[in-house]
TIZAMAR-377599 format. One record per atom (N, C-alpha, C): x, z, y. Coordinates in steps of 0.2 Angstrom, whole numbers, padded with zeros to 4 digits, always signed. Each point is the difference from the previous one (the first is absolute). Layout:
N
XZY/...
END
This chain:
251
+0557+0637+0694/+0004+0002-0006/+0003-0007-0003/+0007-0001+0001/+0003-0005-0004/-0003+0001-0006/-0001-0010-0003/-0003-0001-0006/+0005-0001-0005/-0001+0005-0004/+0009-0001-0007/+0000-0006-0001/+0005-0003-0003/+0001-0005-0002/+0004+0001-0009/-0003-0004-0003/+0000+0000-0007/+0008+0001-0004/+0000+0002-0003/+0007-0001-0002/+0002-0007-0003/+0007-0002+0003/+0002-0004-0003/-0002-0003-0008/+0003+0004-0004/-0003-0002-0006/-0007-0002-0003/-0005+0003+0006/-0006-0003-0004/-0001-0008+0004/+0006-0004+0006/+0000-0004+0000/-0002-0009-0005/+0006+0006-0005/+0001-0003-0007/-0006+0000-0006/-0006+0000+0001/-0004+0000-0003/-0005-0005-0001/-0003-0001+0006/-0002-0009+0000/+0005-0004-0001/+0006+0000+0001/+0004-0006-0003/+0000-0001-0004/+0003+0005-0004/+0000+0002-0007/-0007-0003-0003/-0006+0001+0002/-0006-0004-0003/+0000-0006+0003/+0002-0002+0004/+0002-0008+0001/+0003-0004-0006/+0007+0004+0001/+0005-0003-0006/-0005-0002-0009/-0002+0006+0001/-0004-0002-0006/-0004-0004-0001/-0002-0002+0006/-0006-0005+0002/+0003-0007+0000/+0007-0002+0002/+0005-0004+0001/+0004-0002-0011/+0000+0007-0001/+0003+0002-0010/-0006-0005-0002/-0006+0003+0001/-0004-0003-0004/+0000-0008+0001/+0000-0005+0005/-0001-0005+0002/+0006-0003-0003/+0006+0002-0001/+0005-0003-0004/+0001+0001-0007/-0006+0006-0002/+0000+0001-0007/-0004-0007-0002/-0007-0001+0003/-0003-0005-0002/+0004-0008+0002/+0005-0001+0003/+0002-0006+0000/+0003+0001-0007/+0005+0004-0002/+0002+0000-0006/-0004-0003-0005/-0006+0004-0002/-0003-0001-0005/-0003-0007+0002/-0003-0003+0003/-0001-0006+0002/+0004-0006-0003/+0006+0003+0002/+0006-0005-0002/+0000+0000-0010/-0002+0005-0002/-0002+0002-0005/-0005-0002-0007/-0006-0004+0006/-0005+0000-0003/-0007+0005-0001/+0003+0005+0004/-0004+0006-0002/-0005+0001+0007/-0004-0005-0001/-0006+0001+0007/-0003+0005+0000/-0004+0002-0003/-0003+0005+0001/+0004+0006+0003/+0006+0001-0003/+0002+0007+0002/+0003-0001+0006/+0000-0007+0002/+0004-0002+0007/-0006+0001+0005/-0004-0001-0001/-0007+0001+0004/-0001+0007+0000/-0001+0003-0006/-0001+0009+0002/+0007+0002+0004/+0004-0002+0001/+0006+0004+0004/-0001-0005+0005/-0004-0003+0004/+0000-0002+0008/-0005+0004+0001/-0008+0003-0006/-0003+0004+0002/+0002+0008+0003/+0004+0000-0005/+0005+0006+0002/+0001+0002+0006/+0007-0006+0003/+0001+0000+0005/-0004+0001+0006/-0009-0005-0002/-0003+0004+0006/-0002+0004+0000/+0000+0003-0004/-0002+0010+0000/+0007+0002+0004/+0003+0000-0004/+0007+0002+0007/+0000-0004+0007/-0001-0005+0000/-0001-0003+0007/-0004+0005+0005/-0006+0002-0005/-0003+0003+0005/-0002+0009+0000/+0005+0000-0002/+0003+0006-0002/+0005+0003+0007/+0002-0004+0000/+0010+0001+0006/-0005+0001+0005/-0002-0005+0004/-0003+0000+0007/-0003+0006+0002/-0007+0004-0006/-0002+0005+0000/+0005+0008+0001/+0004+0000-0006/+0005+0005+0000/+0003+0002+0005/+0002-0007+0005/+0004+0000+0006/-0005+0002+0005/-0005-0002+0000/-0005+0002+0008/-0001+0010-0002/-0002+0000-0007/-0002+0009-0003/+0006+0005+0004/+0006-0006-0001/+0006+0005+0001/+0002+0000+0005/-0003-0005+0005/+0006-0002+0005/+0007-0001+0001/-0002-0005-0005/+0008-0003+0000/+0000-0008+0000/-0006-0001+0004/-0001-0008+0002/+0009-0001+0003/+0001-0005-0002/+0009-0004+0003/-0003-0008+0002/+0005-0002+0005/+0000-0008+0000/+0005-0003-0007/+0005+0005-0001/+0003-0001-0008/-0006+0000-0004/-0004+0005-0002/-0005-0002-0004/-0002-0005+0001/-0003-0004+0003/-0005-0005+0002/+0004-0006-0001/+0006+0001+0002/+0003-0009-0004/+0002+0001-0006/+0003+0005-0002/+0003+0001-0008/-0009+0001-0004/-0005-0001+0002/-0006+0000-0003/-0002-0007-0001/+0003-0004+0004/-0002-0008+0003/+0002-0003-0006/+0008+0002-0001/+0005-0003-0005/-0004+0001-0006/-0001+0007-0001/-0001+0004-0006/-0009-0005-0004/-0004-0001+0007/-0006-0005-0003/+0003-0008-0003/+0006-0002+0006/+0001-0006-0002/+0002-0002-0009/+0003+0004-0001/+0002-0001-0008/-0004+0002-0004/-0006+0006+0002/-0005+0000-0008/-0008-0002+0003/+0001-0003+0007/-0008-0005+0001/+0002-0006+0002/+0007-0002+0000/+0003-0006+0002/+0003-0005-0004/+0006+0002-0002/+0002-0001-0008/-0003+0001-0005/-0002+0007-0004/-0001-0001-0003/-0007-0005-0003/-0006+0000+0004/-0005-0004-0003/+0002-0006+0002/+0003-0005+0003/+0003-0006-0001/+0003-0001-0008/+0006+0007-0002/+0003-0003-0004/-0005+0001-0006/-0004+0003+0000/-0004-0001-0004/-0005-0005-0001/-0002+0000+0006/-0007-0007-0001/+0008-0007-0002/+0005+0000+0000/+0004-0007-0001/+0001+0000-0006/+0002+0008-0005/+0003+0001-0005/-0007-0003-0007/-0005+0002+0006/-0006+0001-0005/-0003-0008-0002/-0003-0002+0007/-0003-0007+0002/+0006-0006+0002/+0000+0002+0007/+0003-0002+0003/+0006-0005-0002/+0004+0001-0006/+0004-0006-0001/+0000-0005-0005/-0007+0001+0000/-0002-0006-0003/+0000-0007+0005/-0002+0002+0008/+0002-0003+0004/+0006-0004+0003/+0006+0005-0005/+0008-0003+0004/-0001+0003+0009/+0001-0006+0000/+0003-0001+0007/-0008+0005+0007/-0006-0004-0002/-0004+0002+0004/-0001+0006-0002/-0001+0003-0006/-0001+0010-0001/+0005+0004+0004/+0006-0004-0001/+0005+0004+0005/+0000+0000+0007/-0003-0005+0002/+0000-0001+0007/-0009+0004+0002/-0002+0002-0005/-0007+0004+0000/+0001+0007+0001/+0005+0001-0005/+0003+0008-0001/+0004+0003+0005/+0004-0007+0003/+0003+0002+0006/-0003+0000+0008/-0007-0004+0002/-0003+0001+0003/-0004+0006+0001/-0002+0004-0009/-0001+0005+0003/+0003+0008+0002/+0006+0000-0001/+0005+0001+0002/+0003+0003+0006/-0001-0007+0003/+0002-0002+0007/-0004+0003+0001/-0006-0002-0001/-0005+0003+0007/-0002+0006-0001/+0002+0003-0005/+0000+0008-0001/+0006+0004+0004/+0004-0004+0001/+0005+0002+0005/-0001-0001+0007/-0002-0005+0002/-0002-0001+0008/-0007+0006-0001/-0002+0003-0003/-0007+0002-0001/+0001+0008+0003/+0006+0002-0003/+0004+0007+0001/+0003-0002+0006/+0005-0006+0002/+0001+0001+0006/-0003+0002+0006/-0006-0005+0000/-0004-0001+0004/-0005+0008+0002/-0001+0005-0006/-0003+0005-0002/+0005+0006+0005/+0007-0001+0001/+0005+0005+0000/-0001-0001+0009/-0001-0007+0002/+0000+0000+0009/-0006-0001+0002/-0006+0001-0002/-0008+0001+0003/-0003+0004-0002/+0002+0006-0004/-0003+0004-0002/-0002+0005+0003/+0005+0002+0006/-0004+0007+0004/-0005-0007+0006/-0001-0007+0000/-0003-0003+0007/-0005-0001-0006/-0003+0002-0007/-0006-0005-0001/-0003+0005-0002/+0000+0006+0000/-0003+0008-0002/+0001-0001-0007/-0006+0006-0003/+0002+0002-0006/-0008-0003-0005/-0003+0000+0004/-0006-0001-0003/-0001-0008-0007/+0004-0005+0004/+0000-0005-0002/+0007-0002-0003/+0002-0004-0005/+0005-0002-0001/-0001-0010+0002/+0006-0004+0004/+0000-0006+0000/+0003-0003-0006/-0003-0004-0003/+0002-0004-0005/+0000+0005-0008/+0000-0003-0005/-0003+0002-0007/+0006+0006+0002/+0003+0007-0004/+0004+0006+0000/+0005-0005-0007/+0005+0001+0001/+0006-0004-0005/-0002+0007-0006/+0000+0005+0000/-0004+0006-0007/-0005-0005-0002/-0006+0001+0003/-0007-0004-0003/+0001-0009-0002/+0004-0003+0004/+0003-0005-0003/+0004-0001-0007/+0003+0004-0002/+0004+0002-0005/-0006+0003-0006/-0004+0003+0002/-0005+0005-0007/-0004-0005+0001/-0004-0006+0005/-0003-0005-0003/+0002-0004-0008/+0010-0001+0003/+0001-0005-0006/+0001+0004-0006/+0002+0006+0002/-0003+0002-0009/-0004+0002-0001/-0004+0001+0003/-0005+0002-0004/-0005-0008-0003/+0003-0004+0004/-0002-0007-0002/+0003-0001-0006/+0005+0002-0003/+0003-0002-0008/-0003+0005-0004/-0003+0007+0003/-0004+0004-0006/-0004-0004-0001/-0005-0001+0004/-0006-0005+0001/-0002-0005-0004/+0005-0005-0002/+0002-0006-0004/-0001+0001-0006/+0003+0009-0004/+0000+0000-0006/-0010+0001-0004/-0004-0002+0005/-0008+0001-0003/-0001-0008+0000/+0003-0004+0003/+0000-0009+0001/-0001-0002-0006/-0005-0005-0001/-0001-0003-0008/+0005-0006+0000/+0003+0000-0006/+0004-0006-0001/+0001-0008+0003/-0006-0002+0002/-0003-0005+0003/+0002-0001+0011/+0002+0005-0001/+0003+0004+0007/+0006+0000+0002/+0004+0002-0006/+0007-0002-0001/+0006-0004+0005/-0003-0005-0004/+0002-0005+0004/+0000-0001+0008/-0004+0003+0003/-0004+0002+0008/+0008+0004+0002/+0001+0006-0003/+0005+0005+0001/+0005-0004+0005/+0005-0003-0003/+0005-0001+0006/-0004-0003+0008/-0004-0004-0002/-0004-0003+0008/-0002+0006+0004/-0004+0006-0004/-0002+0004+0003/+0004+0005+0003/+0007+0002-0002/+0005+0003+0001/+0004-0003+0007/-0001-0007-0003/+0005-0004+0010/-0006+0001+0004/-0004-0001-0002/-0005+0002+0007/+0000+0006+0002/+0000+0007-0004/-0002+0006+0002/+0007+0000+0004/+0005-0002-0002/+0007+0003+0004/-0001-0004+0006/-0001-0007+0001/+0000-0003+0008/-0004+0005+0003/-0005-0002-0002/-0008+0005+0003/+0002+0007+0002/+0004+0004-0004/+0003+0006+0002/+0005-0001+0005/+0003-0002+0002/+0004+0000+0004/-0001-0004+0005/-0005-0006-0001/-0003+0000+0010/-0003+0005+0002/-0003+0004-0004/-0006+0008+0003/+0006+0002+0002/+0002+0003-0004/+0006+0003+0003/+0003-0001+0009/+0002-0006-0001/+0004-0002+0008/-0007+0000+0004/-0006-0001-0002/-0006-0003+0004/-0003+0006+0006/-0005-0002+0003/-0002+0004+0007/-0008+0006-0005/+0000+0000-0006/-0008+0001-0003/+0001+0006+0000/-0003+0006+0005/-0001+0006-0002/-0001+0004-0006/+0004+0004-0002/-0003+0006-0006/+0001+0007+0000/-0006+0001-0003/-0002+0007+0003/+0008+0006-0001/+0002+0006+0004/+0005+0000-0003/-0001+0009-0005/-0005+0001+0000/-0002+0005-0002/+0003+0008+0002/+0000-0001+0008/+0008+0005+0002/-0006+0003+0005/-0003-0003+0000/-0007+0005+0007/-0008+0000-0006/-0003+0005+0002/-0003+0003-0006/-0009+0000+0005/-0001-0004+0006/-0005+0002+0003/-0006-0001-0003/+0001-0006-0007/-0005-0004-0001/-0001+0006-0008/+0003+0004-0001/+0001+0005-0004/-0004+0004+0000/+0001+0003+0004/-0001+0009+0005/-0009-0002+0003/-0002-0006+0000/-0005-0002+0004/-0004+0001-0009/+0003-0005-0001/-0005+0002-0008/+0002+0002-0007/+0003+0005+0002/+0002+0006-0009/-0002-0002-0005/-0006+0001+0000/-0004-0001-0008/+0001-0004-0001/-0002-0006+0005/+0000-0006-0004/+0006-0003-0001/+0006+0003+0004/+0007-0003-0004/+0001+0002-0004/+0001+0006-0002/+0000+0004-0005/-0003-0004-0008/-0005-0002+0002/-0004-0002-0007/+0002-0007-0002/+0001-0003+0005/+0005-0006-0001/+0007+0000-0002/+0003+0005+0002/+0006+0000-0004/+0003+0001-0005/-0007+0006-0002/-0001+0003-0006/-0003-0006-0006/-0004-0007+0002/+0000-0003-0003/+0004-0006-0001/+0003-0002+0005/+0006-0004-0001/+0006+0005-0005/+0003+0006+0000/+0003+0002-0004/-0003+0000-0006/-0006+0003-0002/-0001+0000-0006/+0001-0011-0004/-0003-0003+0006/+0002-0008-0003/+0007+0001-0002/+0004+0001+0005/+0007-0003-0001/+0004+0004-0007/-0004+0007-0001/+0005+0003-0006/-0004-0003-0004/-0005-0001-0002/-0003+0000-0004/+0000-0009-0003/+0002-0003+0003/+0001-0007-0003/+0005-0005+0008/+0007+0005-0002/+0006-0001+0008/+0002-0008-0001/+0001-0005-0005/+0001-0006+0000/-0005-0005+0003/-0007+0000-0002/-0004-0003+0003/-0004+0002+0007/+0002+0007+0002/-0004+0000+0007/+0007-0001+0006/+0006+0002-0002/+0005+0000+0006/+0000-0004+0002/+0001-0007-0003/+0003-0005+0007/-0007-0003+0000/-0008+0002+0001/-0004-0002+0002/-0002+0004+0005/+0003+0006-0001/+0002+0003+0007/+0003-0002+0006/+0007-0002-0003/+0004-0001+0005/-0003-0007+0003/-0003-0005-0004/-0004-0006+0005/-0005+0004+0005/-0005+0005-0002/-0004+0003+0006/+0003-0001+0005/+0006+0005-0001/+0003+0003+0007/+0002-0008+0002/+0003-0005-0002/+0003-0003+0005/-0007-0006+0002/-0005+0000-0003/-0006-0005+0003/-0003+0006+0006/+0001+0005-0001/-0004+0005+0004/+0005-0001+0008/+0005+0000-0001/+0005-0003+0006/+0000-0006+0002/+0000-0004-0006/-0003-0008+0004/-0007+0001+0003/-0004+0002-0002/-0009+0002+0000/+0000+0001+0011/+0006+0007-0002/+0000+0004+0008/+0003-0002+0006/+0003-0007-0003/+0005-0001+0006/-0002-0008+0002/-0003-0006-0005/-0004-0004+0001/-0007-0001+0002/-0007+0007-0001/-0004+0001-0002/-0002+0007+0006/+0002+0004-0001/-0004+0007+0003/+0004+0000+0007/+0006-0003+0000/+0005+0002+0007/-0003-0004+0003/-0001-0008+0000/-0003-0004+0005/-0006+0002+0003/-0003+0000-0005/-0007+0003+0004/+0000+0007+0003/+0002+0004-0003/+0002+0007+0006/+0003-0004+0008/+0003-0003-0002/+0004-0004+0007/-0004-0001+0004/-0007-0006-0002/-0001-0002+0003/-0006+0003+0004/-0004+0006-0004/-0005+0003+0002/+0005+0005+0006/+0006+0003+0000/+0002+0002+0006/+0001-0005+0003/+0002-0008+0001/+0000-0003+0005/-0008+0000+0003/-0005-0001-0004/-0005+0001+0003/-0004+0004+0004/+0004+0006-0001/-0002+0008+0003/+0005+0000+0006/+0005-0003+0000/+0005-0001+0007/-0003-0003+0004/-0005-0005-0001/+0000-0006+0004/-0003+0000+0004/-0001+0000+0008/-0002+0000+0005/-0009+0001-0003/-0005+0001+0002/-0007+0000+0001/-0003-0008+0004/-0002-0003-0001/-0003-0004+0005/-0006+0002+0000/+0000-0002+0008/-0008+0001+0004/-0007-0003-0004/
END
């Protein structure tokens, strides 16, 4: 039996949550330009609720496209690419002139080689793992790195812009770099233990609503030490005890 194929117009649906995912990212550049952090950071959070909104909608409906997949690429560039750059510059960053700019444009850049490099090895590197930091989770680092700041004692202050050029270089070599993270798209380590993710979930949510400025971006360092952790630390040794399991027996 021929499998129907969807109607055109529910093609228009993931995109449509793209665009807004793309809306949002240019709403925050605005307000950036504005002055208005805070709202500029809630509207890149936004956008990755829509980011990861499209991808889903289109697999439910089978309307995955190779149109989708680059207009989604574009769509990440401007509210995980641009807009926490123009933020982290509008914020910190131009205190530094010339070097913030070339911090905000670095990371930038390598959020864009990052989507490239994502569009041409993704069906050879599976699904499990993502190569180099995801330009979404790069982007919800940085702001959640400016809600962050607003519990910093006065005495700290001062810190703010240094810690800003760092988080943005920092950001953006993960990005381009070879470090595994997990991509949360296979679910074995799930389905193996229920309970127990469940209750971890449910406690990481209850942290994030219940006090969302000071747990998020201690979150988001987890996840990215947990990738540095597994691709410097757990992946060599897995390595080498199969090289040892390969290796001939001697007499």
């Amino acid at each position: 039996m021929e499998k129907k194929q969807p109607h055109k117009s529910v093609y228009l649906l993931p995109n449509m949550i793209t665009t807004l995912s793309m809306f949002f990212g240019f709403l925050s550049i605005t307000m950036a330009m504005q002055g208005r952090y805070h709202s500029a950071g809630l509207a890149v959070l936004i956008a990755a609720l829509m980011d990861g909104l499209d991808g889903k909608v289109a697999r439910l409906t089978n309307t995955t496209s190779a149109f989708g997949v680059q207009y989604d690429s574009l769509a990440d560039l401007v509210a995980f690419g641009l807009a926490p750059a123009i933020l982290l510059w509008q914020w910190q960053l131009k205190n530094f002139e010339g070097i913030g700019m070339a911090a905000a444009f670095i990371y930038t850049a390598c959020g864009a080689l990052r989507l490239a490099r994502f569009n041409i090895t993704a069906a050879a590197t599976g699904k499990r793992f993502f190569i180099g930091l995801p330009i979404p989770a790069g982007g919800c680092t940085i702001v959640c790195f400016v809600f962050f700041t607003t519990g910093f004692p006065a005495s700290l202050h001062a810190a703010l812009p240094w810690m800003a050029l760092f988080l943005s270089v920092c950001t953006g070599i993960l990005m381009v770099s070879s470090v595994r993270y997990f991509s949360f798209k296979e679910y074995d380590l799930l389905r193996a233990h229920p309970i127990r993710a469940m209750l971890i979930f449910l406690f990481l949510l209850a942290l994030v609503v219940s006090y969302p400025r000071f747990t998020a971006f201690p979150l988001c360092l987890v996840y990215i030490v947990c990738g540095l952790v597994y691709t410097f630390v757990i992946l060599p040794r897995r390595n080498r005890q199969l090289l040892r399991a390969l290796a001939p027996q001697n007499d």
